[in-house]
PyMOL CGO cylinders between C-alpha atoms (Angstrom):
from pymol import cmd
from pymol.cgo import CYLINDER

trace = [
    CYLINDER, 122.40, 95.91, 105.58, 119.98, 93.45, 106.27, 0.3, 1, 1, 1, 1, 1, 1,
    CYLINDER, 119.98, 93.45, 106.27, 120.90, 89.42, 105.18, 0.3, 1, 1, 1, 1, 1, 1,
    CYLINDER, 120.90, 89.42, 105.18, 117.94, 88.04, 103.23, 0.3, 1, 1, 1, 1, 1, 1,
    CYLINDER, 117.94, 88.04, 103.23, 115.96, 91.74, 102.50, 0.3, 1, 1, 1, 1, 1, 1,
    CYLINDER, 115.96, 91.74, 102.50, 116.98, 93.77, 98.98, 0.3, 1, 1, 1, 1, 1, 1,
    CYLINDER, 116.98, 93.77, 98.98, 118.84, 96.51, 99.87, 0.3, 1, 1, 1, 1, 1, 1,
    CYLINDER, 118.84, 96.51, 99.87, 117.87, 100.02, 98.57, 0.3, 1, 1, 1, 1, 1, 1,
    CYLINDER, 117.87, 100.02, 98.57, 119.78, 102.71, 98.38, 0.3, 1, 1, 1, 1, 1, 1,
    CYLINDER, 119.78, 102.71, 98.38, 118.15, 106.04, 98.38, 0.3, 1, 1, 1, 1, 1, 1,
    CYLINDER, 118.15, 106.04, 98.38, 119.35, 109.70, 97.43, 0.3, 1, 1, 1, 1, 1, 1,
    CYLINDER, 119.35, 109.70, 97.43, 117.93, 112.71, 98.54, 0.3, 1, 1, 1, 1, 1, 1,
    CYLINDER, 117.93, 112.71, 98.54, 117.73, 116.15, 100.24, 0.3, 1, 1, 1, 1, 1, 1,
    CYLINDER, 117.73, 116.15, 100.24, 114.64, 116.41, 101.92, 0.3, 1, 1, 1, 1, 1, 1,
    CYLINDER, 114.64, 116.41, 101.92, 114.22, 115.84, 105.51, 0.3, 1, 1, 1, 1, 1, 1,
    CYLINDER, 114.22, 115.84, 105.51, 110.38, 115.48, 105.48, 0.3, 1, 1, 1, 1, 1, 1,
    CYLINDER, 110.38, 115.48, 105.48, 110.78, 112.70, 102.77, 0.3, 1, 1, 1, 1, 1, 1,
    CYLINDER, 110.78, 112.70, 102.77, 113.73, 110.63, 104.02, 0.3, 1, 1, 1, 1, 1, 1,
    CYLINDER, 113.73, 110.63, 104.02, 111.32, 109.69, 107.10, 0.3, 1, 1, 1, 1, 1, 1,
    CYLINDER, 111.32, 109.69, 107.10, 108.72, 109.14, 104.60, 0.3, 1, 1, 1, 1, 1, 1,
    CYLINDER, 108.72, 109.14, 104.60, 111.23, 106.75, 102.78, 0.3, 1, 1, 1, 1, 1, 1,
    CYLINDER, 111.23, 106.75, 102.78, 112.47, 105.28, 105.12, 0.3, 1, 1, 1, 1, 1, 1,
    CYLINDER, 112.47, 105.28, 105.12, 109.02, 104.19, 106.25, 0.3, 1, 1, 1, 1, 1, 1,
    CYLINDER, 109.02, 104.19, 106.25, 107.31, 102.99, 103.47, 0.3, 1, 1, 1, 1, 1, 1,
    CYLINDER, 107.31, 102.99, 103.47, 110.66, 100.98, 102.39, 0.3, 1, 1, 1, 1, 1, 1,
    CYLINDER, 110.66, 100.98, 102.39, 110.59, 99.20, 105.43, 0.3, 1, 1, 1, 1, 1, 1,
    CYLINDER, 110.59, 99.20, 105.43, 107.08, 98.80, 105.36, 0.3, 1, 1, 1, 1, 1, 1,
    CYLINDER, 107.08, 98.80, 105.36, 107.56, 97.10, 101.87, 0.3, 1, 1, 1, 1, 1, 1,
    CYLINDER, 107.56, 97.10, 101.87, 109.76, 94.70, 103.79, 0.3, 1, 1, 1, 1, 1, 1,
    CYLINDER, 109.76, 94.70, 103.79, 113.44, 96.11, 102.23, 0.3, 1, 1, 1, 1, 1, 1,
    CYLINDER, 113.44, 96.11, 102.23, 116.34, 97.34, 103.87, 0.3, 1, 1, 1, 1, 1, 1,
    CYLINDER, 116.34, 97.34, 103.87, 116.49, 100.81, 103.37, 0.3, 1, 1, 1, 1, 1, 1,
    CYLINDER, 116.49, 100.81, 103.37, 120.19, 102.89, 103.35, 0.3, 1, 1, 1, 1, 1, 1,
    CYLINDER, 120.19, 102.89, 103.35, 119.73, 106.46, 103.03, 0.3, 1, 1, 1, 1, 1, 1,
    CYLINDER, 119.73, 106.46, 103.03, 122.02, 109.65, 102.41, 0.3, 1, 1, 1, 1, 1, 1,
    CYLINDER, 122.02, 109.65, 102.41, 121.46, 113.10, 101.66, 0.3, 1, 1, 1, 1, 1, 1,
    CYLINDER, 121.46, 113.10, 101.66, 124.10, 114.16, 99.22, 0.3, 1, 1, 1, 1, 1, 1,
    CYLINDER, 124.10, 114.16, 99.22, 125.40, 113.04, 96.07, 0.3, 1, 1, 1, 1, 1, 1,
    CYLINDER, 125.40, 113.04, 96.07, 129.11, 112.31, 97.14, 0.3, 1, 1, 1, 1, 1, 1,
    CYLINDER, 129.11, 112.31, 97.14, 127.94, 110.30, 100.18, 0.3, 1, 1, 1, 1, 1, 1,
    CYLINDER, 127.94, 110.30, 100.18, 125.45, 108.42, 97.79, 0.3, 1, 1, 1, 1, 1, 1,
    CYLINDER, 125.45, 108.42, 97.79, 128.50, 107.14, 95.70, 0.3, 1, 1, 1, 1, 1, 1,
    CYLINDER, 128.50, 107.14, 95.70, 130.93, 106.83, 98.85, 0.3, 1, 1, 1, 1, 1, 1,
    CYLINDER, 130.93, 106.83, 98.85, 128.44, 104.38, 100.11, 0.3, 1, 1, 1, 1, 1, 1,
    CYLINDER, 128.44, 104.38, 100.11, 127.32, 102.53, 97.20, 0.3, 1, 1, 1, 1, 1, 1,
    CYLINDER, 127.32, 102.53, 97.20, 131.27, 101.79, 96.89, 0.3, 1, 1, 1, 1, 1, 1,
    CYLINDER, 131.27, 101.79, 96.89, 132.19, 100.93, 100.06, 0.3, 1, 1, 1, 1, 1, 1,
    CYLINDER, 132.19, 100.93, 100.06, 129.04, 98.63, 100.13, 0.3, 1, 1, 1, 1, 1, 1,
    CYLINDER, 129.04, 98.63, 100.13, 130.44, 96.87, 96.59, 0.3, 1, 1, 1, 1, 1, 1,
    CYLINDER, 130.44, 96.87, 96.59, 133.90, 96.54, 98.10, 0.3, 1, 1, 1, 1, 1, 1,
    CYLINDER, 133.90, 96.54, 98.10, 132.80, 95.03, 101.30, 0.3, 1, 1, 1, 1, 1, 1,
    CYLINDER, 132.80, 95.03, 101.30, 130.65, 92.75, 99.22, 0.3, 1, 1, 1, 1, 1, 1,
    CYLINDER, 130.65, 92.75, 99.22, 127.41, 93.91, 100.69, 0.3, 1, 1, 1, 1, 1, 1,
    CYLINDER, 127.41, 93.91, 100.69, 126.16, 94.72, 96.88, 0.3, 1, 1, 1, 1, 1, 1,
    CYLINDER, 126.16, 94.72, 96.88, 122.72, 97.19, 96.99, 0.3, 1, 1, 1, 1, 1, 1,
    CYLINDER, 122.72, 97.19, 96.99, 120.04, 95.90, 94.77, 0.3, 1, 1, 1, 1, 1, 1,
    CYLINDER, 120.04, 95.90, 94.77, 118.96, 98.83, 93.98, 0.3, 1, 1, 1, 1, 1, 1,
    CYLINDER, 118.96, 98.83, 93.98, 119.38, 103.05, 93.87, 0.3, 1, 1, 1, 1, 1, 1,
    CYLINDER, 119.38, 103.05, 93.87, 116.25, 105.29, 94.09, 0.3, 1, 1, 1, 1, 1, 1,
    CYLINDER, 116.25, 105.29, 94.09, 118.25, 108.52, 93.29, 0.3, 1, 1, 1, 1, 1, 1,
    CYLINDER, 118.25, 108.52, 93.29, 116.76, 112.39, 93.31, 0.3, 1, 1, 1, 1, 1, 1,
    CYLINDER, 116.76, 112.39, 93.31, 117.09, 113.70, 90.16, 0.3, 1, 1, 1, 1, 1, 1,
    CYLINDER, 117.09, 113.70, 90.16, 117.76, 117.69, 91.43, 0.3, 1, 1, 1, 1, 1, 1,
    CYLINDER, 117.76, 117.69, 91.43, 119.58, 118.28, 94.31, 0.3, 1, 1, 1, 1, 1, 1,
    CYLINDER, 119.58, 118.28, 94.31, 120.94, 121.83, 94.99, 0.3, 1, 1, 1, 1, 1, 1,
    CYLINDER, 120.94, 121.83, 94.99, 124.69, 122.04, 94.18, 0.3, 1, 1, 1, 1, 1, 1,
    CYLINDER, 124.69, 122.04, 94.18, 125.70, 118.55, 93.90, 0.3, 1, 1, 1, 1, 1, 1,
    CYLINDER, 125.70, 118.55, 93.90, 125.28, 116.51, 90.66, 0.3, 1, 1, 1, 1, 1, 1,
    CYLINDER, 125.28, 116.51, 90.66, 122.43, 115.12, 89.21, 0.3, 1, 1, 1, 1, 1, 1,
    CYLINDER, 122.43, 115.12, 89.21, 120.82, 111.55, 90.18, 0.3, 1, 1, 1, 1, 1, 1,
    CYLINDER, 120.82, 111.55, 90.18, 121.74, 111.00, 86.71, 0.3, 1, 1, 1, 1, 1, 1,
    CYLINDER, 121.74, 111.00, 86.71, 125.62, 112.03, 86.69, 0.3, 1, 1, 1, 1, 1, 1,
    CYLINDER, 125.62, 112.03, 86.69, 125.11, 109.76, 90.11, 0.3, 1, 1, 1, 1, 1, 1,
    CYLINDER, 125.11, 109.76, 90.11, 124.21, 106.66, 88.55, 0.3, 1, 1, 1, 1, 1, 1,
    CYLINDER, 124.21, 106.66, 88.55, 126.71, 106.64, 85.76, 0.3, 1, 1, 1, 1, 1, 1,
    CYLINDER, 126.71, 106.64, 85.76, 129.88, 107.15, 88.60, 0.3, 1, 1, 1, 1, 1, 1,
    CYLINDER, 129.88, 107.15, 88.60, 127.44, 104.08, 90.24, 0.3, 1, 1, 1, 1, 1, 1,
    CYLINDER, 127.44, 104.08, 90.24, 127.29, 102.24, 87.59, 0.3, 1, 1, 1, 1, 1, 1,
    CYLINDER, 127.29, 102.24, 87.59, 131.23, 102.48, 86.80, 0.3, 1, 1, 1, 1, 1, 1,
    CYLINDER, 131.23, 102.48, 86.80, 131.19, 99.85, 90.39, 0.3, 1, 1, 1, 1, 1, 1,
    CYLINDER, 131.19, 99.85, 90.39, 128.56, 98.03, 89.09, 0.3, 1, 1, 1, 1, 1, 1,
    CYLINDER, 128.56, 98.03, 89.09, 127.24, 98.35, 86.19, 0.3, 1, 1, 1, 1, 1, 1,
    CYLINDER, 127.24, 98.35, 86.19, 124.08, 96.24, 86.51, 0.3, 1, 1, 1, 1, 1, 1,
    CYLINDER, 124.08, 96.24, 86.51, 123.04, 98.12, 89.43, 0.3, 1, 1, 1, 1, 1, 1,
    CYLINDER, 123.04, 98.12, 89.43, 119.21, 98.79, 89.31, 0.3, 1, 1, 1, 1, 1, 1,
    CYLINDER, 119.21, 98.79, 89.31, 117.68, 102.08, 89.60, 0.3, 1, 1, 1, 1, 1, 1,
    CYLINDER, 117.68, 102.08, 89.60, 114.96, 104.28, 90.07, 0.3, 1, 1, 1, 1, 1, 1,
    CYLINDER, 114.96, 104.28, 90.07, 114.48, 108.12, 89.26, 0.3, 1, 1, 1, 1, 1, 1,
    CYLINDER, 114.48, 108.12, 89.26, 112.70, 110.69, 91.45, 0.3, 1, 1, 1, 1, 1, 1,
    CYLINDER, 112.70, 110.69, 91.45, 111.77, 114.17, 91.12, 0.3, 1, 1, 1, 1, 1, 1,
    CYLINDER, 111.77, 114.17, 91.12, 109.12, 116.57, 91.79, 0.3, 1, 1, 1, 1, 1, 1,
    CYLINDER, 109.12, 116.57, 91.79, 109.65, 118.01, 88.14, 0.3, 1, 1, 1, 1, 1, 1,
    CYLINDER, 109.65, 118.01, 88.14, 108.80, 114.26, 86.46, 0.3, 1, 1, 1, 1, 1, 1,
    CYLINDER, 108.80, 114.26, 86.46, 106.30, 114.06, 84.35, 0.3, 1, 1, 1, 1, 1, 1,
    CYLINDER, 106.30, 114.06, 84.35, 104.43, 110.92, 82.75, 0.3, 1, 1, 1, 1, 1, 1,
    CYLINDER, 104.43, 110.92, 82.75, 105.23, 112.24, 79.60, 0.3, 1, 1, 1, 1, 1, 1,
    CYLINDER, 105.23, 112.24, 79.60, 109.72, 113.16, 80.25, 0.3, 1, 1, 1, 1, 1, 1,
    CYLINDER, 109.72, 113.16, 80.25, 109.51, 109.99, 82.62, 0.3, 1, 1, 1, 1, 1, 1,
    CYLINDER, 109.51, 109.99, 82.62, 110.98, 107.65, 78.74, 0.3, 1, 1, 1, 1, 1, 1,
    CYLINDER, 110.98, 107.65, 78.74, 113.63, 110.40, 79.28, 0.3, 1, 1, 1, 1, 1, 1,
    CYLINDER, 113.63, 110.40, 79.28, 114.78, 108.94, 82.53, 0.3, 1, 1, 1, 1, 1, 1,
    CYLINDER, 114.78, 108.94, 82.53, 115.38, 105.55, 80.64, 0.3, 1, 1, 1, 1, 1, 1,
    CYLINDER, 115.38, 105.55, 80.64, 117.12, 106.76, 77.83, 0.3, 1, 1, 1, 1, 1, 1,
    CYLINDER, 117.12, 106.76, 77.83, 119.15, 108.46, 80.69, 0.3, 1, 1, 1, 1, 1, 1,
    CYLINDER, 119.15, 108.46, 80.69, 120.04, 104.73, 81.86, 0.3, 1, 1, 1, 1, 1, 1,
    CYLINDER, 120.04, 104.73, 81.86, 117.63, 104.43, 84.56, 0.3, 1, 1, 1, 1, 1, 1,
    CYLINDER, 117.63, 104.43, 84.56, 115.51, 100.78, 85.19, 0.3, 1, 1, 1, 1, 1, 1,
    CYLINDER, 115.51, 100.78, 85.19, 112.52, 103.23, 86.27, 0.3, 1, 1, 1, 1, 1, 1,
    CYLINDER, 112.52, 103.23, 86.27, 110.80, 106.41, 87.34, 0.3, 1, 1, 1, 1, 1, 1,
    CYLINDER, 110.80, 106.41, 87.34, 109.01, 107.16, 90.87, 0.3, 1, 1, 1, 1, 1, 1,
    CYLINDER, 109.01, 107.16, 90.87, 107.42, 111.07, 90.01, 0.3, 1, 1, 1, 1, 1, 1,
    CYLINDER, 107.42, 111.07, 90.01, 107.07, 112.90, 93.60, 0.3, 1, 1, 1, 1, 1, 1,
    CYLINDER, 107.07, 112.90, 93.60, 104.66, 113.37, 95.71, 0.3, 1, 1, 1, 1, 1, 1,
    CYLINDER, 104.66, 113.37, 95.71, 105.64, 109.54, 96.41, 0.3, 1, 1, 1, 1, 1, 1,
    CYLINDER, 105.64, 109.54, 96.41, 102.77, 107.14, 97.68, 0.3, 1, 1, 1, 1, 1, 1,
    CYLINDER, 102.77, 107.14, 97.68, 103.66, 103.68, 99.45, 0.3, 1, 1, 1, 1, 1, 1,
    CYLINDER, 103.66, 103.68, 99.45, 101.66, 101.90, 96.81, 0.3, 1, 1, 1, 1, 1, 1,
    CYLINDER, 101.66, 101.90, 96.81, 103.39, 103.70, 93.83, 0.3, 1, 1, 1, 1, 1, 1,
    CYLINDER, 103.39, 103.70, 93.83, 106.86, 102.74, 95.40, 0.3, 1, 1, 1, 1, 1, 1,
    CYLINDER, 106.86, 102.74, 95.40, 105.80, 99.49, 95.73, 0.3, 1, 1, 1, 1, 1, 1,
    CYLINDER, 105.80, 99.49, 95.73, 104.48, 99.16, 92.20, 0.3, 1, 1, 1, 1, 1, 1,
    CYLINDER, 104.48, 99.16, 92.20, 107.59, 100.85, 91.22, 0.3, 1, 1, 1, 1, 1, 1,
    CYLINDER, 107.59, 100.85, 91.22, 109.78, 98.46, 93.47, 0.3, 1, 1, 1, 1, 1, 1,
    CYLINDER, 109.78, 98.46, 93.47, 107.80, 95.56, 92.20, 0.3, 1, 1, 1, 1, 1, 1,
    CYLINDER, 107.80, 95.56, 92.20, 108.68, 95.84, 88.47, 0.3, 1, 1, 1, 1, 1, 1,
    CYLINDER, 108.68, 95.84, 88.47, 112.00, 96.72, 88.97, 0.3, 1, 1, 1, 1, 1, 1,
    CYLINDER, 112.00, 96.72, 88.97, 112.56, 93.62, 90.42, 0.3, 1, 1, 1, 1, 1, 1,
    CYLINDER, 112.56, 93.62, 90.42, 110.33, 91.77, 88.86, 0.3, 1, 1, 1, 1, 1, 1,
    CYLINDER, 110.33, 91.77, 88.86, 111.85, 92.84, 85.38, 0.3, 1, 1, 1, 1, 1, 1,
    CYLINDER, 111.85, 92.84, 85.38, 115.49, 91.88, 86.51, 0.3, 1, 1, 1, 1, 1, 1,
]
cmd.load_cgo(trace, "trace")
């Protein structure tokens, strides 16, 4: 990780969008860390905390095939570091289930197909709001 750039962490299974990710996170002028499985996501995120090298926030994929949830992912997160912020993702989000992803625990919701400026609007008022 990067000294003086917000950290992101960021969950999810498909190639063609961790490039994209990766990309418009840097772009945005964070330090992007990105894994492709659940497990790794939390493996990370802990070793990170341990090492103090704290992420400022998760963007975590809601649905990815035979692992758990982004949700189930954020509550083992969240049992490191509790105050962790974080952002949902899916392609099956919806303006109207995205209050669902709050009352699920997460800071805010980034619907898919992603756009730099939505993920930097999305970005911005996460951190903004903390």
């Amino acid at each position: 990780m990067n000294k003086g750039k917000k950290s992101i962490l960021i969950l999810d299974d498909e190639d063609m969008l961790i490039s994209i990710y990766q990309a418009y996170i840097e772009c945005l002028g964070y330090d992007p860390v990105i894994v492709t499985n659940s497990e790794e996501a939390i493996r990370v995120f802990r070793e990170a905390y341990k090492d103090g090298r704290r992420f400022d926030a998760v963007i975590l994929d809601e649905f990815i095939p035979d692992q758990m949830s982004g949700t189930d992912v954020l509550h083992e997160l969240r049992c490191t570091d509790p105050h962790i912020l974080a952002i949902a993702t899916s392609g099956n989000m919806f303006r109207e289930n995205a209050a669902d992803y709050i009352l699920k625990g997460f800071n805010g919701t980034l619907p898919k197909p992603i756009e730099v400026q939505d993920m930097g609007t999305a970005l911005y008022l996460l951190f903004r709001a903390d």
